[in-house]
C-alpha positions as CSV (number, residue, x, y, z in Angstrom):
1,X,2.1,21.5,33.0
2,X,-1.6,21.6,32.8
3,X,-4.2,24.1,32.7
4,X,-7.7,22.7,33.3
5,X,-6.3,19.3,32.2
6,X,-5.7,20.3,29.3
7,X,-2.2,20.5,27.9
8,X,-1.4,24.7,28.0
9,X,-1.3,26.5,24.9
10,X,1.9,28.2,22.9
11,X,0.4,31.7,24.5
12,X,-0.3,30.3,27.6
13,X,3.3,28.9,28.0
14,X,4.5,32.3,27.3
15,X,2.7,34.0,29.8
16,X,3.7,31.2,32.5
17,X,7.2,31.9,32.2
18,X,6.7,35.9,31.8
19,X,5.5,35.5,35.4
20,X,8.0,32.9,36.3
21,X,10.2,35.9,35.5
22,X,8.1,38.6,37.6
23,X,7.7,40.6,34.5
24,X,4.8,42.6,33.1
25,X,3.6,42.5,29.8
26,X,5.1,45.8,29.2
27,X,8.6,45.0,30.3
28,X,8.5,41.8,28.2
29,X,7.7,44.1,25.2
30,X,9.9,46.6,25.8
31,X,13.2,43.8,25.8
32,X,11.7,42.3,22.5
33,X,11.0,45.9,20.8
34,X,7.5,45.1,20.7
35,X,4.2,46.9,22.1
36,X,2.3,45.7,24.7
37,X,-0.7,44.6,22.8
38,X,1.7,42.3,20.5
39,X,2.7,40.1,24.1
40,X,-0.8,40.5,24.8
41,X,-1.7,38.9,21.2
42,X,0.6,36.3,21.9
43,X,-0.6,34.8,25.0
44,X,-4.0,34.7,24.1
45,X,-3.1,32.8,20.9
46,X,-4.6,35.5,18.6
47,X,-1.4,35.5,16.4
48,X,2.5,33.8,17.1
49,X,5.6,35.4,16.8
50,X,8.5,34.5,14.6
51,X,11.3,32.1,15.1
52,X,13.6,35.2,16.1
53,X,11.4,36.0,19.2
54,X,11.3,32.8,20.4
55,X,15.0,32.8,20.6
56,X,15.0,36.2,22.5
57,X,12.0,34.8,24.6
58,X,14.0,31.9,25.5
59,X,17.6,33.8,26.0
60,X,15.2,36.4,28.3
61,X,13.7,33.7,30.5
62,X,16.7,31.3,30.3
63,X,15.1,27.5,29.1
64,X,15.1,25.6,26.1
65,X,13.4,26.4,22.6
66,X,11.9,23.0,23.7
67,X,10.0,24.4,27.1
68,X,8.0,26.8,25.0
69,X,7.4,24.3,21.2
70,X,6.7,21.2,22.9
71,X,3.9,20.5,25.7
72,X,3.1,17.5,27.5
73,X,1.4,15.7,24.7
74,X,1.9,17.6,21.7
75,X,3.1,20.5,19.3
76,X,2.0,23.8,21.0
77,X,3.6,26.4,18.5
78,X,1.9,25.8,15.0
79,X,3.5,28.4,13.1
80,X,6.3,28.6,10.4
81,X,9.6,28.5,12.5
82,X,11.9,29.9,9.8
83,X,10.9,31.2,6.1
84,X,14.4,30.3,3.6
85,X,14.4,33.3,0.7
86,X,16.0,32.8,-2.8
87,X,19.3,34.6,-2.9
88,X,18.2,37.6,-5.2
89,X,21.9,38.2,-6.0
90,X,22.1,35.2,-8.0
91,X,20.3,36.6,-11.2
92,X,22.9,38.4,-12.9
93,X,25.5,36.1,-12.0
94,X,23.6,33.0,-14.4
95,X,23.0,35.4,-16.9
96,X,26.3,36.4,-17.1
97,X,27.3,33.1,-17.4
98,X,25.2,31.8,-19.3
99,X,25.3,34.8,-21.9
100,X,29.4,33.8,-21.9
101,X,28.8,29.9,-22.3
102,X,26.9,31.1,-25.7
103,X,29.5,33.1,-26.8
104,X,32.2,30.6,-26.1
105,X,30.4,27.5,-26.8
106,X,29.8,29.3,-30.8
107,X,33.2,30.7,-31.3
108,X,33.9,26.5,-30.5
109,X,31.7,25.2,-33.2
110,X,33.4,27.5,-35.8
111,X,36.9,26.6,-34.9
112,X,36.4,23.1,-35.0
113,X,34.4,23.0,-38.4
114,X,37.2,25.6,-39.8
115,X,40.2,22.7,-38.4
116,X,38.2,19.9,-39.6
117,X,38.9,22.1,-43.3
118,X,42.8,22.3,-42.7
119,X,44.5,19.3,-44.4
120,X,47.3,19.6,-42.7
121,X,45.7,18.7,-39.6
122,X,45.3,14.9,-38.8
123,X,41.5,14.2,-37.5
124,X,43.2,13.5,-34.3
125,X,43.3,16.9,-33.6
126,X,39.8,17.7,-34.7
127,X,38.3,14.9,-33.0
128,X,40.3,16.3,-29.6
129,X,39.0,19.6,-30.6
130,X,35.3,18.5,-30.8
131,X,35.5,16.8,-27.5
132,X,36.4,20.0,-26.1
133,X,33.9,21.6,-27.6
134,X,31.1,19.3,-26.3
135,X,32.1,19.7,-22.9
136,X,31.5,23.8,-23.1
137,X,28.4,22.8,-24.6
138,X,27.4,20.3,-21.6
139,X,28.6,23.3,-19.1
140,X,26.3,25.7,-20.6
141,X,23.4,23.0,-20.9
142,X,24.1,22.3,-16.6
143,X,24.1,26.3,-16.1
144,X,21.1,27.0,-18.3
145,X,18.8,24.3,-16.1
146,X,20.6,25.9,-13.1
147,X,18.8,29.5,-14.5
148,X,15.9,28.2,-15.1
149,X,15.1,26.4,-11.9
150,X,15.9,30.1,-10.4
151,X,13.8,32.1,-12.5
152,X,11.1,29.2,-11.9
153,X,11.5,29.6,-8.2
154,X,9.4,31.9,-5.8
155,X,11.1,34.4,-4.0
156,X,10.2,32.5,-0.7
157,X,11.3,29.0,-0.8
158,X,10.3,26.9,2.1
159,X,8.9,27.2,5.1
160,X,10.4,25.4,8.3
161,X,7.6,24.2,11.0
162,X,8.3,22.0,14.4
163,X,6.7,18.6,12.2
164,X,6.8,19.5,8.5
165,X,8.5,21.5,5.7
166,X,6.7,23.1,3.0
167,X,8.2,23.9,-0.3
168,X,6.7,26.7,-1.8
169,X,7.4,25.5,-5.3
170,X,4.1,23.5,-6.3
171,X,2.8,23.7,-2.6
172,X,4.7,20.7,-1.4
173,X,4.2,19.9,2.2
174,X,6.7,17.3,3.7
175,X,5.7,15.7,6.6
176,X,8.7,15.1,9.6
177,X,7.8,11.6,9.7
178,X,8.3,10.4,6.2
179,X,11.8,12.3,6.4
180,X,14.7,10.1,6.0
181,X,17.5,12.9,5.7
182,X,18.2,16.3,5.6
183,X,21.3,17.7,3.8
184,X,22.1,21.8,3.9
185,X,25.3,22.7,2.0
186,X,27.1,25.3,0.5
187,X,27.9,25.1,-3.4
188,X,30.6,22.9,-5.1
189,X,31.7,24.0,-8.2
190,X,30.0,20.8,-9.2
191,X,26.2,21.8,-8.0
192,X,26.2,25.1,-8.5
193,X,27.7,28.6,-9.0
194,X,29.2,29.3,-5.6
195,X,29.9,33.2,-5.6
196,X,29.1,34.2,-2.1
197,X,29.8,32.1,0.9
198,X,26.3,32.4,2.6
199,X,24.3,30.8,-0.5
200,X,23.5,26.8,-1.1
201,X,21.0,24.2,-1.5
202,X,18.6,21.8,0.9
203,X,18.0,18.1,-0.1
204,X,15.6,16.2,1.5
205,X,15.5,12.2,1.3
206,X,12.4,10.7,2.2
207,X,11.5,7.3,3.8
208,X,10.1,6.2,0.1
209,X,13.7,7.4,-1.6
210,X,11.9,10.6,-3.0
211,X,15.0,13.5,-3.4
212,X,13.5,16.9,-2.8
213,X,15.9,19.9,-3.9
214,X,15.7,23.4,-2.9
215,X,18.6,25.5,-4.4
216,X,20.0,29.0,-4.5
217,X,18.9,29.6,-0.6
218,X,20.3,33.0,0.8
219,X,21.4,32.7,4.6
220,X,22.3,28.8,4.8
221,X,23.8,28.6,7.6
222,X,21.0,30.4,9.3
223,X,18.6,27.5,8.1
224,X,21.3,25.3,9.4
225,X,20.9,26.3,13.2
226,X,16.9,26.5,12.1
227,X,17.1,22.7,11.2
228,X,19.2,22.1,14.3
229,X,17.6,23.3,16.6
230,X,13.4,21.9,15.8
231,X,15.2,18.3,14.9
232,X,12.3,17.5,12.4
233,X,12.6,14.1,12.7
234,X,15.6,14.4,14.9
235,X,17.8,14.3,11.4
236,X,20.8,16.7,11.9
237,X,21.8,18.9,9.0
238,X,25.3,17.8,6.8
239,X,27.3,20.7,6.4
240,X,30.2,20.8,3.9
């Protein structure tokens, strides 16, 4: 659909199908929970509403998230699609943990040094001991980077457009094109503390073997559908 031969604008698109649907700008707004003047906003491209609208957009005039991203020749809707947070909740739970590793990992050290003392003991036992010990140590090393990648992290962690994703972190923009694959997931016990079901991480692979992590993201399986749905790159989101 042209408009002047020129392919129609985000705005423009929106007011094509509010008139496919014989509705007013008013009655538009009033389904969305919006004012007039934000509809009106919209279709003259002055400013672009977020990924929820669309949605409702689409569910109120019945076609595809494609029929109002994509034109004839090109992206129409510029904006951020979906904004990922960093689960806020996570805080006390690494410094709870981390405050226990320290406790443990020293009441460790003592025993073993006081064993390695008993003579009664063969070095077997000491040695067994020590081993143990090193692997608290190593958890609380793995927990402690875990912390400080949160505490490092901004409160918003990426952005989600139609073409592109942009890490917050460092101002990272990853364009669609150079993405090999895009993995969402929960937490194993292995990658992270998993203490609510609705947390995880995002790893990007790119086409120059470049691994991009985003962790502790609030809402996953939101970002999930997010993914989905644009098809940056037409990769589809692994979900464990």
């Amino acid at each position: 659909m042209r408009i002047g031969g020129n392919v129609m604008t985000f705005g423009e698109r929106i007011r094509t199908n509010r008139i496919k649907n014989n509705m007013s700008q008013k009655q538009l707004a009033e389904l969305l929970n919006v004012t007039p003047q934000t509809i009106s906003k919209w279709e003259n491209d002055l400013s672009e509403p977020g990924f929820q609208m669309i949605t409702d957009m689409t569910n109120i005039f019945h076609i595809s998230h494609d029929e109002l991203f994509i034109g004839e020749t090109e992206i129409l809707y510029k904006g951020s699609i979906y904004t990922a947070t960093k689960d806020l909740r996570m805080k006390k739970y690494y410094d709870f943990f981390v405050g226990f590793l320290i406790f443990l990992s020293l009441a460790m050290i003592i025993t073993t040094a006081y064993i390695s003392t008993i003579e009664i003991l063969t070095w077997h036992f000491t040695f067994g001991f020590g081993i143990f010990t090193m692997f608290w140590l190593f958890l609380l090393f793995m927990i402690a980077r875990w912390r400080y990648i949160y505490l490092d992290s901004p409160n918003d962690l990426l952005d989600i457009y139609h073409d592109k994703v942009v890490i917050q972190k460092g101002d990272l923009t990853v364009q669609g094109n150079i993405i090999k694959r895009i993995d969402i997931k929960k937490y194993q016990f292995y990658t992270g503390i998993r203490v609510y079901e609705n947390n995880g991480y995002l790893k990007i692979l790119t086409t120059d073997n470049q691994m991009l992590v985003v962790r502790d993201i609030i809402d996953i399986e939101d970002l999930k559908k997010v993914i989905y749905k644009v098809k940056i790159n037409n990769n589809k989101e692994e979900t464990k």
